[in-house]
C-alpha positions in Angstrom: 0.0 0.0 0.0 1.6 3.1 -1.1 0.6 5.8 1.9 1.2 8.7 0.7 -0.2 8.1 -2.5 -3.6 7.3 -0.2 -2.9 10.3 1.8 -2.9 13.0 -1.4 -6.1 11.0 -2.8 -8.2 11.1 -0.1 -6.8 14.4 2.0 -4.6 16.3 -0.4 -1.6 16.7 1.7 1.6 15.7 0.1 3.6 14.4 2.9 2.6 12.5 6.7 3.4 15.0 9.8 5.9 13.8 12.2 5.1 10.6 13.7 1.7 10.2 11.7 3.0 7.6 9.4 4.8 5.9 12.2 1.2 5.4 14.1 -0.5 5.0 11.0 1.9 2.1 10.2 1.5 0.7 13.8 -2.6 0.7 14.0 -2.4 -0.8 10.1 0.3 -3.6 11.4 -2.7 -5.0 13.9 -0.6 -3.3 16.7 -1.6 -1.9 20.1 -0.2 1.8 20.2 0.1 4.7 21.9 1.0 7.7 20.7 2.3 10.9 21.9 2.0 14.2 19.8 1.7 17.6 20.2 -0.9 19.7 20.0 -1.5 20.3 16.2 0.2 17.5 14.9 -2.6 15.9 13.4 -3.4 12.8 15.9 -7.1 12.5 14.0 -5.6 11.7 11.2 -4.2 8.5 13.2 -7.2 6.8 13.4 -9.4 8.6 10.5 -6.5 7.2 7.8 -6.6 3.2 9.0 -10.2 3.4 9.6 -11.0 3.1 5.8 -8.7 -0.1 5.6 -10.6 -1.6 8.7 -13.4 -3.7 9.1 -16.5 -2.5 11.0 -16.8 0.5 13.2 -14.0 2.8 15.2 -15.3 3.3 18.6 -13.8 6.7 19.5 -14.1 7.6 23.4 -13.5 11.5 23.7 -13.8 13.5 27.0 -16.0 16.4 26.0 -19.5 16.5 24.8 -18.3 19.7 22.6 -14.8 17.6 21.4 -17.4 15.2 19.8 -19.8 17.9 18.3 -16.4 19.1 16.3 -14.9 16.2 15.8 -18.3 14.5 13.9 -18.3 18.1 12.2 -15.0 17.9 11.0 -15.6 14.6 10.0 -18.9 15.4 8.3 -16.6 18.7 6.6 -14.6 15.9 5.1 -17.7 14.1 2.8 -18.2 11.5 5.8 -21.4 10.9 6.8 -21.0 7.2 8.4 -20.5 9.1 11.5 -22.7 9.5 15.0 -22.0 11.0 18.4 -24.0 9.0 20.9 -24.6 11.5 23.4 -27.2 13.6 25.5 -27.8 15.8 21.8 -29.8 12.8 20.8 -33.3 13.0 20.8 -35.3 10.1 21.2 -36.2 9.2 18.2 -33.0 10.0 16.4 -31.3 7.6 19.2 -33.5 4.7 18.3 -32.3 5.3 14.9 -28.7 5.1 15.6 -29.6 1.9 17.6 -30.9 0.1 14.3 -28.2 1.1 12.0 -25.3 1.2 14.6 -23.2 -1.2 12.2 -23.0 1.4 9.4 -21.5 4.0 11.2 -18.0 3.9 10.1 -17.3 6.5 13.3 -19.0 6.2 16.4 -18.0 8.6 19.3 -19.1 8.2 22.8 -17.9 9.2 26.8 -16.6 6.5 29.2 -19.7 7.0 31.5 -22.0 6.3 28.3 -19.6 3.1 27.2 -20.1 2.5 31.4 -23.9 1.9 30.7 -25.0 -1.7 29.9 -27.5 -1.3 27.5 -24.9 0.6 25.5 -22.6 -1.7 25.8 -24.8 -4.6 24.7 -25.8 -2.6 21.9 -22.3 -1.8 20.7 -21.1 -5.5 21.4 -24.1 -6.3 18.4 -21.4 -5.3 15.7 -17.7 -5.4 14.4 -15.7 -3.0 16.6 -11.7 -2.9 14.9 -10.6 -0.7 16.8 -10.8 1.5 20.2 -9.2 4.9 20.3 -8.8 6.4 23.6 -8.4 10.2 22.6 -7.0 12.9 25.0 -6.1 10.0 26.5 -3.8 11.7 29.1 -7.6 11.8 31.0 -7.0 8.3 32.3 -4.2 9.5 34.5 -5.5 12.9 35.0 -9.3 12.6 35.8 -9.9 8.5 36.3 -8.5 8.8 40.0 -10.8 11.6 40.7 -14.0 12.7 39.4 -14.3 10.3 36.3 -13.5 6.9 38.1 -15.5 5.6 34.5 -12.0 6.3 33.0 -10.6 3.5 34.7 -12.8 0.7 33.3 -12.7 1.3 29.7 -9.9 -1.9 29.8 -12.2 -3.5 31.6 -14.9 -3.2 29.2 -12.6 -4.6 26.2 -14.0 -8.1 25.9 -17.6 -6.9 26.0 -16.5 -4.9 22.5 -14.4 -8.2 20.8 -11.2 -7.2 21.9 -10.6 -4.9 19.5 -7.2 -2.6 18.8 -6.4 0.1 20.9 -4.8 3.4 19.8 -4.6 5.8 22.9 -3.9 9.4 21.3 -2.4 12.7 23.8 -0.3 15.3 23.4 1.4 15.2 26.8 2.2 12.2 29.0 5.0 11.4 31.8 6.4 8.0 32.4 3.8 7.8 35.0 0.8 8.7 32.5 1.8 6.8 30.1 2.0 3.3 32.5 -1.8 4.3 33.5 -2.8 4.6 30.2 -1.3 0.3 29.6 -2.4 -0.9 32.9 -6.2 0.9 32.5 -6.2 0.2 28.7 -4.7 -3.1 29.3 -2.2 -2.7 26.5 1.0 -3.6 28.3 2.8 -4.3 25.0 2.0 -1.6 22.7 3.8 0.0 20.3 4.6 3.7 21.6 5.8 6.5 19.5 6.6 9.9 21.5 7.2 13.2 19.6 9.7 15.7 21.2 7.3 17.6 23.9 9.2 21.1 23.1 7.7 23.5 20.3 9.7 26.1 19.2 7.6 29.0 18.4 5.8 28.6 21.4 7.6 31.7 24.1 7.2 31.2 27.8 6.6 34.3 29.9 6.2 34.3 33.8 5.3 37.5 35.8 5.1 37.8 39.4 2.8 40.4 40.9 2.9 42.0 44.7 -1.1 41.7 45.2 -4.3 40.2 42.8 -5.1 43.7 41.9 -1.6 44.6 40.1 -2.6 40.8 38.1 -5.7 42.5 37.0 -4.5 45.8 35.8 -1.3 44.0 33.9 -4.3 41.9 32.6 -6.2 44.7 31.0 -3.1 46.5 30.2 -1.7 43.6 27.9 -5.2 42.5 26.5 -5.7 46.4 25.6 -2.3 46.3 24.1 -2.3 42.8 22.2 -4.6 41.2 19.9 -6.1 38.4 20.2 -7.2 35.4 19.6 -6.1 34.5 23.4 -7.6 32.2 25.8 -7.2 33.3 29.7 -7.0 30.3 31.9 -8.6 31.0 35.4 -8.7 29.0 38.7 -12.8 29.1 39.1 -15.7 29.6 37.5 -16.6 32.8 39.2 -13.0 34.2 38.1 -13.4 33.3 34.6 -16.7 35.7 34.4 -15.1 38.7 36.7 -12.6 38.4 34.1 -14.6 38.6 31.2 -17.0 41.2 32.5 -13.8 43.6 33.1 -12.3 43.2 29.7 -15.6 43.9 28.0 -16.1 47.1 30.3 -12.7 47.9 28.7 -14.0 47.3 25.6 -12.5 44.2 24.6 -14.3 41.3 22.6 -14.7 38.7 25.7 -16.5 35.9 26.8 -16.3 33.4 30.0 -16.6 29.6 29.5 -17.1 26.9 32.2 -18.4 23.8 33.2 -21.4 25.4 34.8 -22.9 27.3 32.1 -25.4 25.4 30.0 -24.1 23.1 27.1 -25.5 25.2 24.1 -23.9 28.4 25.9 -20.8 26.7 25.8 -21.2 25.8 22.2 -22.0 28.9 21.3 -19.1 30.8 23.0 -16.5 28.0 21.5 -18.2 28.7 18.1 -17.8 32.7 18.2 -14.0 32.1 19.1 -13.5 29.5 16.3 -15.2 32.0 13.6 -13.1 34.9 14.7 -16.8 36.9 16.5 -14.4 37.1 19.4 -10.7 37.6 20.5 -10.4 36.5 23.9 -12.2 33.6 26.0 -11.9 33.6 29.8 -12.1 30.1 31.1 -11.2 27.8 33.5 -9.4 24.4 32.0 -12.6 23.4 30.9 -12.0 25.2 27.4 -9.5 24.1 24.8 -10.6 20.3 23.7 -11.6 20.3 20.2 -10.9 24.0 19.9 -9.2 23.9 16.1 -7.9 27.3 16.0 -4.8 27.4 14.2 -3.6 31.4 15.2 -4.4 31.3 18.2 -1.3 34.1 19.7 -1.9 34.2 23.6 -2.5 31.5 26.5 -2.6 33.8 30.1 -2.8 31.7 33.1 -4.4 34.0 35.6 -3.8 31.3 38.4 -1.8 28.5 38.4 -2.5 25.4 36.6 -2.8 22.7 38.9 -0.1 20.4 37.0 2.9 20.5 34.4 1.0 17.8 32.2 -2.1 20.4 32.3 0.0 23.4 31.8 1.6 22.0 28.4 -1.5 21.2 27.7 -3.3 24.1 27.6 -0.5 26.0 26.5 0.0 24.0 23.4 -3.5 24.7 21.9 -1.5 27.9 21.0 0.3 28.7 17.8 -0.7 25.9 15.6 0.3 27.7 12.6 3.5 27.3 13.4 4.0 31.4 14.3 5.2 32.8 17.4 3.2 32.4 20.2 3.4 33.6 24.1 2.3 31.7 27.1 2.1 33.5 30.3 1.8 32.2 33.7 1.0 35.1 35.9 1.7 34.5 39.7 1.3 36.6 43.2 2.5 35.1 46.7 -1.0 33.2 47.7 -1.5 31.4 44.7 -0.7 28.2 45.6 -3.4 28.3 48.3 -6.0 28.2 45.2 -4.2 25.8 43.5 -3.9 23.0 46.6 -7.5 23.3 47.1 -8.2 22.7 43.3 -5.9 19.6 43.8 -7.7 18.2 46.3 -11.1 19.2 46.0 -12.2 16.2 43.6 -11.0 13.5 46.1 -12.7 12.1 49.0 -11.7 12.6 52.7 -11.7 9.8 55.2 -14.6 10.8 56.8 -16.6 10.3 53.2 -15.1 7.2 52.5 -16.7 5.8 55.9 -19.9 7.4 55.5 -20.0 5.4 51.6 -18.6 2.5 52.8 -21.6 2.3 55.7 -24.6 3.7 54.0 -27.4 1.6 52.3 -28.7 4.5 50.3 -25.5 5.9 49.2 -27.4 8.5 47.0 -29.4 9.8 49.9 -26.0 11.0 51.5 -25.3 13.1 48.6 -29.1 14.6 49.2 -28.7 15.0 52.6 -25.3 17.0 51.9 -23.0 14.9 53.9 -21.1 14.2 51.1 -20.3 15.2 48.0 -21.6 13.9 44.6 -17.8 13.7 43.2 -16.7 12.1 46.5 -19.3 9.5 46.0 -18.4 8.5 42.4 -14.9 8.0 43.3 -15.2 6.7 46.6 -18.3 4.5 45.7 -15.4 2.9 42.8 -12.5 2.4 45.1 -14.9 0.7 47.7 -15.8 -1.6 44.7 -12.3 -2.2 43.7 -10.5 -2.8 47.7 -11.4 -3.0 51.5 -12.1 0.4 53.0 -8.6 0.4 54.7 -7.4 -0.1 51.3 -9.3 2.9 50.2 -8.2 5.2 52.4 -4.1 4.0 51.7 -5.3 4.8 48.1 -6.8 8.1 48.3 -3.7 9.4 50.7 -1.6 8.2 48.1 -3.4 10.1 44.9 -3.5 12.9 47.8 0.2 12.8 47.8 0.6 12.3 44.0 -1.4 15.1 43.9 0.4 17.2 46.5 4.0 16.8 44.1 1.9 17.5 41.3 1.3 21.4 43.0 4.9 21.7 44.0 6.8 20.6 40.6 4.5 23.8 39.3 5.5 26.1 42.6 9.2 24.9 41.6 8.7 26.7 37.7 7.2 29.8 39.0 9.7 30.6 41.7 12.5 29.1 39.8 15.2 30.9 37.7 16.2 28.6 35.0 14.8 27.9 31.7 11.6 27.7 31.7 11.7 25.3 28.5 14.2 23.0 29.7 12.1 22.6 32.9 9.1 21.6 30.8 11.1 19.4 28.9 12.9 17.4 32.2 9.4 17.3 33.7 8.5 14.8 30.7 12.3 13.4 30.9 13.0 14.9 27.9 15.8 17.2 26.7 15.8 20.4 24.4 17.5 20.0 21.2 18.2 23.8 20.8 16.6 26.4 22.2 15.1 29.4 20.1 16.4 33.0 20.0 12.9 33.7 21.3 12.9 31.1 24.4 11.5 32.5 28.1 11.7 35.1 30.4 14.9 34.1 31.8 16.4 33.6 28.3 15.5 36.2 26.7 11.9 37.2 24.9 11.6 39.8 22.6 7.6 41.0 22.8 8.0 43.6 20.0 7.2 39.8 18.2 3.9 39.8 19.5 2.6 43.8 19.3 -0.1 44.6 16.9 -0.4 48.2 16.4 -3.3 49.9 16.8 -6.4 47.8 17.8 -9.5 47.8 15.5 -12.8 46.6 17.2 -13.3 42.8 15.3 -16.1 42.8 12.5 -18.9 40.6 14.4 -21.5 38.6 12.0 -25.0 38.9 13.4 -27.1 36.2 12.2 -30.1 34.8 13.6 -30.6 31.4 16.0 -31.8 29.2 13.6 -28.6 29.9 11.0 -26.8 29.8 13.9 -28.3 26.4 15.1 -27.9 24.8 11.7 -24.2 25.8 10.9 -23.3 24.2 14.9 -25.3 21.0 14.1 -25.1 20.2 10.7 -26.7 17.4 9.3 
């Protein structure tokens, strides 16, 4: 089979990206793989290439109800209509439907807690599943010890699909990540091809500020002087808006995003930002799956992220043209308050973990307030997986995994080496040449990244329905 030729037929691009073929190759040779590549290196291409030499479906889990509304879009962009979402956007009647014809869809994208549901399960175990791709799928590390303990059983759930291939796709994993993802998956053999973690047109920035209110005013200052589009990374929801509703009092094309607004308010917000109707998007980490813009110039993080592995992450959906791009990590004494709390938050305490372990309406305790919904989940998993004493030895240990996660990020911002090479040992990788434009304690030149005189953004009014239809197409 002559790749490339396949690849100019069917895509019209000329030559593979770095490490596509690689995968490609892998996925085709009936291997288990996992692969590592940044941010704009084309990982959909991984699985949408070997797809059309497979049998049967792809069963693609994806984290984010609005990752799978673009990813079937961009699918659906690309003349493919053998392609479904199976998700909370499906009505009744158009859910029967996919039901019927499941075994036609040559793409089928669904969330661990919907694969978790039996009657799905049964369903999808009715036809040919070739292959599994686990995308973003960092989130097994990141969110299946926590508040998505349905991360953990997708291995589990492998036999009820026919065993089929796995390809697990992220742009940023440690040693420690990437052992999750084989145990969880259950792919201790596979294939793994990791990409260099360093981009070079990406500039890191850190500034440290005496009080919140100096972070604010540098905030408004810089947005004022630079263009967009940026994304601004907050710490909480209600940040994210107080953000927002101070850089539109300055005038500035803003919006917040987070997990508590409604889903079609989030749609539309991610949909203004992707069609240029607006230049900056306050969020909290929430934001940034499935967000395909390729010129986007600025990441800000207001607060600090709450890990390294995040922090690349959410950096990196910067400058996917390949053009200079600045990432800044803003920082006053007190932050890591914020950030320890964020850390812990999602896990259960001792006290929970008795109360689940005792109760006979388990559900009741969450009505009753005593404890927490996300407490439940994961302690309600644990409890099914070990003894209570057991439990609680796991949860102290995430809480200390956790705890080294906060400090390896206090260690960059109070640090005073390269902030690249940092990044780079974090992921026990080293830089192959640094750029003239590199970090704050290398060197940055900003004149790079000023746009002259600010013009306010042409915004396209069009009505709901237009709107609806171009979100949803058919």
């Amino acid at each position: 089979m002559n790749l490339e030729q396949v690849l100019q037929e069917t895509y019209g691009f000329s030559a593979f990206r770095p490490g596509q073929r690689e995968v490609i190759e892998g996925v085709l040779d009936g291997k288990d793989v996992i692969a590592l590549l940044p941010t704009g290196m084309g990982k959909s291409l991984c699985y949408q290439f070997p797809a059309r030499f497979l049998p049967g479906s792809v069963l693609i889990i994806s984290p984010l109800l609005s990752l799978m509304q673009d990813q079937v879009a961009q699918l659906k962009k690309l003349g493919e209509k053998s392609v479904v979402a199976i998700n909370s956007f499906l009505k009744q009647g158009a859910r029967e439907e996919v039901w019927r014809t499941l075994g036609t869809y040559r793409y089928i994208f669904i969330s661990p807690e919907m694969l978790a549901q039996p009657f799905v399960r049964q369903q999808l175990a009715r036809i040919q599943i070739s292959l599994l791709v686990m995308d973003e799928a960092h989130c097994i590390s990141q969110w299946g010890f926590d508040f998505r303990p349905d991360y953990l059983r997708i291995g589990d759930m492998l036999p009820h699909l026919g065993n089929p291939q796995v390809l697990a796709l992220t742009a940023t994993a440690t040693k420690k990540v990437v052992a999750d993802i084989r145990k969880y998956l259950h792919i201790p053999e596979a294939f793994l091809y990791e990409h260099p973690i360093d981009r070079k047109n990406i500039v890191y920035d850190i500034k440290k500020f005496d009080s919140h209110k100096d972070k604010t005013d540098w905030l408004l200052h810089y947005t004022d002087r630079y263009r967009g589009p940026g994304i601004v990374y907050a710490g909480t929801r209600k940040k994210a808006e107080e953000l927002a509703a101070l850089m539109i009092e300055k005038g500035e094309s803003a919006a917040f995003y987070h997990g508590g607004m409604e889903q079609q308010d989030r749609i539309f917000v991610q949909q203004q930002f992707q069609n240029g109707e607006l230049e900056w998007v306050c969020s909290t980490n929430a934001f940034g799956m499935g967000v395909h813009i390729p010129d986007i110039r600025h990441v800000i993080h207001y607060q600090l992220p709450t890990s390294i592995e995040g922090y690349v992450q959410e950096v990196g959906r910067a400058g996917r043209d390949g053009n200079p791009s600045l990432a800044t990590l803003m920082y006053a004494e007190g932050d890591e308050a914020l950030m320890e709390s964020l850390l812990m938050d999602e896990l259960p305490t001792e006290f929970e973990i008795r109360a689940i372990h005792d109760a006979e309406n388990r559900q009741l305790l969450v009505d009753q307030g005593i404890v927490r919904e996300t407490a439940l989940r994961v302690g309600a998993y644990w409890l099914s997986q070990m003894t209570i004493e057991k439990t609680i030895e796991q949860i102290r240990k995430l809480q200390n995994e956790k705890w080294w996660q906060g400090r390896k990020v206090s260690e960059l911002v109070t640090g005073e080496g390269c902030v690249r090479s940092y990044i780079a040992q974090s992921f026990d990788q080293t830089i192959q040449g640094k750029p003239s434009n590199c970090c704050c304690f290398e060197g940055i030149d900003y004149t790079t990244f000023e746009t002259g005189t600010k013009s306010s953004p042409q915004v396209r009014v069009e009505g709901w329905q237009a709107r609806l239809a171009r979100l949803l197409p058919d």
